[in-house]
C-alpha positions as CSV (number, residue, x, y, z in Angstrom):
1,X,-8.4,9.7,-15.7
2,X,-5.7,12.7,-15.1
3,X,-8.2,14.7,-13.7
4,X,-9.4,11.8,-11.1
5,X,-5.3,11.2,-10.5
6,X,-5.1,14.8,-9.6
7,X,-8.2,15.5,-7.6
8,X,-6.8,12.5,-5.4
9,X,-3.3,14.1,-5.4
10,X,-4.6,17.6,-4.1
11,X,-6.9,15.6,-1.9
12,X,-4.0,14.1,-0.5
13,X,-1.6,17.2,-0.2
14,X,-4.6,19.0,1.2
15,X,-5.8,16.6,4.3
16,X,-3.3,17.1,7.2
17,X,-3.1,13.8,8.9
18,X,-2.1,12.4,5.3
19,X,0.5,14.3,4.4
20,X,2.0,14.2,8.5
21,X,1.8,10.6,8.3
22,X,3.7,9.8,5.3
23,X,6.3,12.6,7.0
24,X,6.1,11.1,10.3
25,X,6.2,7.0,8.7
26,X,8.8,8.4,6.7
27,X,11.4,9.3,8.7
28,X,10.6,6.0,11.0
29,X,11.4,4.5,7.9
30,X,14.2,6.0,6.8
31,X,16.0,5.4,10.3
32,X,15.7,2.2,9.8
33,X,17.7,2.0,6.9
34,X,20.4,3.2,8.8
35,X,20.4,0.2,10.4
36,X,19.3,-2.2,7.7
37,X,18.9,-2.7,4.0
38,X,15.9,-5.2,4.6
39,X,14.2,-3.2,7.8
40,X,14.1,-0.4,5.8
41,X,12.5,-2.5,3.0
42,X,10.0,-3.7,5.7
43,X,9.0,-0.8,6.5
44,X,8.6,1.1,3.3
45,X,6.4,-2.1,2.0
46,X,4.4,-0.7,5.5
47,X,4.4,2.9,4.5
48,X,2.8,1.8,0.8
49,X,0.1,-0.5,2.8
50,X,-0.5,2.4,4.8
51,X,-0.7,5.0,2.1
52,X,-2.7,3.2,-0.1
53,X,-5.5,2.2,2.9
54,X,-5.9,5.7,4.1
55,X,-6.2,6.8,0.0
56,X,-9.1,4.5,-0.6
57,X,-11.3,4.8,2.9
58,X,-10.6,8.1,3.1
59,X,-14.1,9.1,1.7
60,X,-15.8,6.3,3.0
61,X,-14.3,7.5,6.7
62,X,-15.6,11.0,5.5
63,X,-19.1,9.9,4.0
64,X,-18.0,11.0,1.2
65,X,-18.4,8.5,-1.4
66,X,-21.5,8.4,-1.9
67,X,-20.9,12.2,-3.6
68,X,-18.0,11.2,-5.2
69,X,-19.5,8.3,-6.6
70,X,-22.4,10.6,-7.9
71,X,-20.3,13.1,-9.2
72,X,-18.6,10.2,-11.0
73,X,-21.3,7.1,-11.5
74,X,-18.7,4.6,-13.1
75,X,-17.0,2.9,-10.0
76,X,-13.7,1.8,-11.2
77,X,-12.4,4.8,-13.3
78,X,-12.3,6.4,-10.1
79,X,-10.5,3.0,-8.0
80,X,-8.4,2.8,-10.8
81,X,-7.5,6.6,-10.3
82,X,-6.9,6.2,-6.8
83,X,-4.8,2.9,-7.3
84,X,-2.7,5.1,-9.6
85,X,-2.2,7.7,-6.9
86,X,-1.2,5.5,-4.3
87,X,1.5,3.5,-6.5
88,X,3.2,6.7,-7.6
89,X,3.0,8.0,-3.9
90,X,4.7,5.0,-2.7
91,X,7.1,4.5,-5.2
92,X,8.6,8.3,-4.6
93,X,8.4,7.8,-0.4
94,X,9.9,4.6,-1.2
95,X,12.8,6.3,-3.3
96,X,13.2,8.8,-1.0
97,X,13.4,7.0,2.5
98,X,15.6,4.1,0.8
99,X,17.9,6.8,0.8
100,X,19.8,6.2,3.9
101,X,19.5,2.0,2.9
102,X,21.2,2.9,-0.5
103,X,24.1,4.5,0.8
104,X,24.7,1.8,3.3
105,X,24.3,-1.3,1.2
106,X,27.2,-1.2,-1.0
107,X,25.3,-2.3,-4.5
108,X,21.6,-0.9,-3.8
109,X,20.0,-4.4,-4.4
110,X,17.4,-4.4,-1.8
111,X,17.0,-0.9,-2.0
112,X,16.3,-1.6,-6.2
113,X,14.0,-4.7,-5.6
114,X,12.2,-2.7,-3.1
115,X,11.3,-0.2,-5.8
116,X,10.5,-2.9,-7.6
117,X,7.9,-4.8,-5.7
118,X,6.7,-1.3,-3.9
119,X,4.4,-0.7,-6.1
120,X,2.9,-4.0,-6.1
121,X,2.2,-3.7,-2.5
122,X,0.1,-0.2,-3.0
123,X,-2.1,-2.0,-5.4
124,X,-2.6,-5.0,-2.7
125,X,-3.3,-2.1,-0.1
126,X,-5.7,-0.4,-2.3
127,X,-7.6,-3.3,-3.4
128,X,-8.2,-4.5,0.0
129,X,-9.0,-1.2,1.5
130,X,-11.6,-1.1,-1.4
131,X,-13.2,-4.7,-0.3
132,X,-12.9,-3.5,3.7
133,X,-13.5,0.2,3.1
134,X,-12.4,0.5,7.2
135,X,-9.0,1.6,7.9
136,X,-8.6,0.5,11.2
137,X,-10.2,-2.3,10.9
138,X,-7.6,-3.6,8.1
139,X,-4.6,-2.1,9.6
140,X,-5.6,-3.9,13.0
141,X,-6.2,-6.7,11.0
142,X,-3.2,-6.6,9.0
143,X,-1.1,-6.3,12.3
144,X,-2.9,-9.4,13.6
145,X,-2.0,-11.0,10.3
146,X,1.6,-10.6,9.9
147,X,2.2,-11.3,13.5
148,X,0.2,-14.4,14.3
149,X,-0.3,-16.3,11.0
150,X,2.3,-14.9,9.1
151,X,5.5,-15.0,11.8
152,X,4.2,-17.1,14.1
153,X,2.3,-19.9,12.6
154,X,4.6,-19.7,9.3
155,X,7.4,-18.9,10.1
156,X,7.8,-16.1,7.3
157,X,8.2,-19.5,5.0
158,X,4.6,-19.8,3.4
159,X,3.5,-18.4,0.3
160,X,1.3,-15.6,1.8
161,X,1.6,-11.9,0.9
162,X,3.5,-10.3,3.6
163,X,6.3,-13.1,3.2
164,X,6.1,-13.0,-0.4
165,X,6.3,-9.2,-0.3
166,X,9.6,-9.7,1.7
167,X,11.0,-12.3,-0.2
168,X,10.5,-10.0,-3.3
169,X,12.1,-6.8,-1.7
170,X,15.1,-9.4,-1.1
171,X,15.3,-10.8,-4.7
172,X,13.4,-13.9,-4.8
173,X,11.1,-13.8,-8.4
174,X,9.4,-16.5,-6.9
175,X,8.5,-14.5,-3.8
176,X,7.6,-11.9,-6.6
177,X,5.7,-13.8,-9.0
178,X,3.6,-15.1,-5.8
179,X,3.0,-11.6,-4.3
180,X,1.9,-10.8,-7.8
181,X,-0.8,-13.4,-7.7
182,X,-2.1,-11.8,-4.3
183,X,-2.7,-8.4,-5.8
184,X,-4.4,-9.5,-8.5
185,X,-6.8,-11.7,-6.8
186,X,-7.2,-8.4,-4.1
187,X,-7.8,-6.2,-7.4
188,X,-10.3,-9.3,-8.6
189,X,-11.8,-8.9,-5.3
190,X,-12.4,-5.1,-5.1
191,X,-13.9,-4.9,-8.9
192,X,-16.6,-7.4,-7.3
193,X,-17.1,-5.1,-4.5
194,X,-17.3,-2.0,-5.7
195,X,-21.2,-2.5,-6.3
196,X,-21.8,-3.0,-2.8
197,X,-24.3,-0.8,-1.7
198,X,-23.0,2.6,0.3
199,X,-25.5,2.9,2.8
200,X,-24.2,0.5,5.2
201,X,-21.4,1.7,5.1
């Protein structure tokens, strides 16, 4: 497993757009805690989606999996490694672009709850980037998402993951309990698909 952890670390560090998106999506982030506690924890609960998607279909983008899934037959050691990479990722961009949030939100709550239910949100990413294995077409789709069904047919107010995930980053263990429940049906969900055949993909 620590070898798996690391060969998706390096693989990480070593791909350019990676690392120049989590720099770029960082500092966008970041600014935004100069404005706002809770933008900033929008954002960074982006920048964990985001992270974790382009960790997971990276080597289906590539066509690499089916290699890596020869080189290492049992399917979930190697999501589970990947899930690991993609929390710890997140939780230090998190800690570090909360930064600016911290200092201007006198008692760090969001910025604390944030770390808290950061994490959380890079499983949900992984999992689903697992069952989708295309990053555009789940970051397109998670745009679509959080806009139309999310914001505009419920109002932020139904128990779905992006407005769980917010309530959660603002306090609510309700909102966190629920959010929860959504990664670990998306986790459910990607165990199930890791079997699926490579070669349509």
């Amino acid at each position: 497993m620590i070898a798996l952890v690391r060969s998706e670390l390096y693989r990480m560090a070593t791909i350019r757009s990676s690392w120049a998106s989590i720099v770029l999506f960082g500092a966008l982030a970041a600014s935004f805690g100069v404005l706002s506690a809770d933008w900033w924890a929008l954002f960074a609960g982006i920048g964990a989606f985001g992270i974790a998607v382009f960790t997971v279909t990276q080597p289906y983008q590539h066509r690499t999996a089916a290699l890596l899934y020869l080189a290492r037959p049992k399917r979930f050691p190697v999501l589970l490694a990947q899930v690991v990479t993609t929390v710890a990722v997140a939780w230090a961009f998190t800690a570090i672009t909360g930064i600016p949030a911290l200092l201007k939100d006198g008692n760090g709550a969001t910025y604390g709850h944030t770390l808290t239910v950061v994490p959380i949100m890079a499983v949900f990413g992984a999992a689903t980037a697992a069952i989708v294995r295309r990053s555009s077409w789940l970051l397109y789709g998670f745009a679509v998402w959080f806009v139309l069904v999310e914001g505009m047919v419920g109002k932020m107010n139904w128990p779905l993951p992006i407005s769980s995930y917010i309530d959660a980053a603002a306090g609510d263990p309700y909102g966190l309990e629920v959010f929860l429940v959504w990664a670990v049906a998306a986790v459910a969900g990607a165990t199930l698909a890791l079997r699926r055949d490579l070669a349509a993909d």
